[in-house]
N, C-alpha and C positions, 0 to 999 in steps of 0.2 A: 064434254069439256073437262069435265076431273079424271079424266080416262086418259087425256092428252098430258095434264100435268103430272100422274102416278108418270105417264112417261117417260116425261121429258125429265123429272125429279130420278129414274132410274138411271138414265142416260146420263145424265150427270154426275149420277154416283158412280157409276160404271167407270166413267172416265176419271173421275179422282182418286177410283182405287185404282185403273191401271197406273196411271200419273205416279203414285205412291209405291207399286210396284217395279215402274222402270225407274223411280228414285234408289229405292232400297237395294235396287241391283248393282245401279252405280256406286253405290255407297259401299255396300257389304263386299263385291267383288265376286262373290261364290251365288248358284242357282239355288242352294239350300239354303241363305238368309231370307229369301226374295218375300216370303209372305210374313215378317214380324209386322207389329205394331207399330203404327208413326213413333208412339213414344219412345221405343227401343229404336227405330232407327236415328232419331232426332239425337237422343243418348250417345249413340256411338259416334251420329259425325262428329259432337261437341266433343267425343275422348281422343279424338281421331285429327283434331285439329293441329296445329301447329304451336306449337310452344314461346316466348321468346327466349332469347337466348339470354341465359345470368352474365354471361361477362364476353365481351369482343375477341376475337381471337386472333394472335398474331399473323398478319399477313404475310409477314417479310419472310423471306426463306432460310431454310433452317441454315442453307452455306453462308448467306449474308449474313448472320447473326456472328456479334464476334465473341471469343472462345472462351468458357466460363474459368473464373478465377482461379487458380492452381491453390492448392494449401499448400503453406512455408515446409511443411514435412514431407511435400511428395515432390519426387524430384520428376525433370521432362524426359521421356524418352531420350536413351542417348545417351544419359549424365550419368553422374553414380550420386546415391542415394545421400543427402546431409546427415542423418541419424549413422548411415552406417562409417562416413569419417566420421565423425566425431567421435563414434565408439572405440573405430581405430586409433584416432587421436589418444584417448585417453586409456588406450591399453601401452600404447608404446611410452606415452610418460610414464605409466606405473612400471614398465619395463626398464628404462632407465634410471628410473630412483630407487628399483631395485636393483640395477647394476652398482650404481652412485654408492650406495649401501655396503655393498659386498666388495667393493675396490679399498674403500672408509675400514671395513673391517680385516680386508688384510694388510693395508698401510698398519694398521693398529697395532696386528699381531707381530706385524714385522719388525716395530718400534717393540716393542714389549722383549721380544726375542735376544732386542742387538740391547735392549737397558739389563736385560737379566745375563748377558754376559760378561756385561762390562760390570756389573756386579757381585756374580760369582766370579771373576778377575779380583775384583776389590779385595774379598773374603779370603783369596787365597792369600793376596800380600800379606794380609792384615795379620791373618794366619802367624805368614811366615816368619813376620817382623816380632810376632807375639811369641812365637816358639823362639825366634834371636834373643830377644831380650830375658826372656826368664832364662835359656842358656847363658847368659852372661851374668844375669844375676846370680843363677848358682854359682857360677865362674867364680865370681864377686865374694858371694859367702864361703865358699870353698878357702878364698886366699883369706879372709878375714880369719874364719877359724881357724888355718894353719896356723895365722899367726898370733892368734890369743894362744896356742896349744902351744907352740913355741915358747913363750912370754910365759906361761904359765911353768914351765915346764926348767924356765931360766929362775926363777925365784923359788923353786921347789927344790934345785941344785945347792942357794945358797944355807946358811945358818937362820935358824927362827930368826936372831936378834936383830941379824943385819938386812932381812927380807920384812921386819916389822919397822924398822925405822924409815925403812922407804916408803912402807905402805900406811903408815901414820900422815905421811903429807902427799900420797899420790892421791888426785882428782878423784872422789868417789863414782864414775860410771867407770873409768880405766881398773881401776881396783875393783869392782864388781864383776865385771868378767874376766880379769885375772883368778879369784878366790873363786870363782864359777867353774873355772876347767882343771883346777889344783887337786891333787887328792886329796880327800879328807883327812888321813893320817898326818901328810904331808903340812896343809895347810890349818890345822890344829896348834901347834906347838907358835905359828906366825903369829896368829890371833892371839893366844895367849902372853904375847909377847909384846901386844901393841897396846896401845893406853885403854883404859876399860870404854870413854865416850865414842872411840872410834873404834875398837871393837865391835859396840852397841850397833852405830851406824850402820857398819857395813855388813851383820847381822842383819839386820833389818832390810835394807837393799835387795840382799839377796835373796832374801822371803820373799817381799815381793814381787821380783823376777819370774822367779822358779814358777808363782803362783799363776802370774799372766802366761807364762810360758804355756803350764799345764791349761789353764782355760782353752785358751789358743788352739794348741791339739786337738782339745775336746772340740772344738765347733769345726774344724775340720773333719771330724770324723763324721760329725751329722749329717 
């Protein structure tokens, strides 16, 4: 009777390690797993299982899907690029306001040109009218001293007595350049001949004449 159960207790071992043998097989795939341990086979069906999935995935097809957003900077096939007008944009303004500039600068020069002739024009009149006038002012003094040298020259002809009674009541600036261009020999003997207070005067007159005269010189020669 315990002879039957050592058996049938075999028998059934027998069978649960084949059982566990044709598991491991299906399991591992390969004839070289086929004799691990339950525990290692149990192990890998669990690593071996199926996962769930972390997030659904789209079904719809990738043509169905409609077409992801363009960025403002990127132009569509076909077009030309926004960055690159705009680049040209802003090269042709700075090309025009450099023309703008350089038209401004020779309008300028052009006006500069026609004011600086019209004003060495001015200079030359001004010139010329300036060189008229001082020629006519000489003109001017030329006839005046002729005719002081005249006039002086007419009271140097007459007698002391009768060339000092005239010059006792001639206006003192007439009489000062009369006895101015006189000779001194000459107009010597007049003077002594005229009243000693108008002598005195026209003495005096003529110092200081002579004196402005001489200063005068002097600062033109400076």
């Amino acid at each position: 009777m315990r002879s039957s159960v050592v058996i049938y207790g075999l028998a059934a071992t027998a069978a649960l390690l084949g059982s566990l043998k044709v598991l491991s097989l299906v399991e591992a795939g390969s004839p070289g797993e086929a004799w691990r341990t339950p525990n290692v086979v149990l192990a890998q069906a669990r690593a071996q299982a199926p996962r769930p999935a972390t997030a659904p995935s789209d079904p719809t097809p990738q043509s169905a899907r409609p077409p992801a957003a363009r960025s403002p900077e990127m132009a569509a096939p076909g077009q030309p690029d926004p960055l690159e007008e705009s680049m040209a944009a802003a090269l042709r303004a700075r090309r025009e306001a450099l023309d703008q500039r350089e038209r401004n600068l020779a309008t300028r020069e052009a006006l500069m040109a026609t004011v600086e002739q019209r004003l060495t024009a001015r200079a030359s009149e001004l010139l010329s009218l300036q060189r008229d006038g001082e020629a006519e002012e000489a003109a001017a003094r030329l006839r005046a001293e002729s005719s002081w040298t005249t006039l002086a020259k007419l009271y140097e002809a007459m007698r002391p007595r009768d060339a000092a009674e005239i010059f006792n009541e001639l206006d003192m600036p007439i009489l000062v350049q009369v006895v101015n261009r006189m000779n001194e020999r000459r107009a010597a003997p007049v003077l002594a001949a005229m009243t000693p207070e108008r002598a005195r005067q026209v003495t005096a007159e003529l110092s200081r004449m002579r004196s402005q005269a001489a200063t005068g010189a002097a600062t033109v020669l400076r």
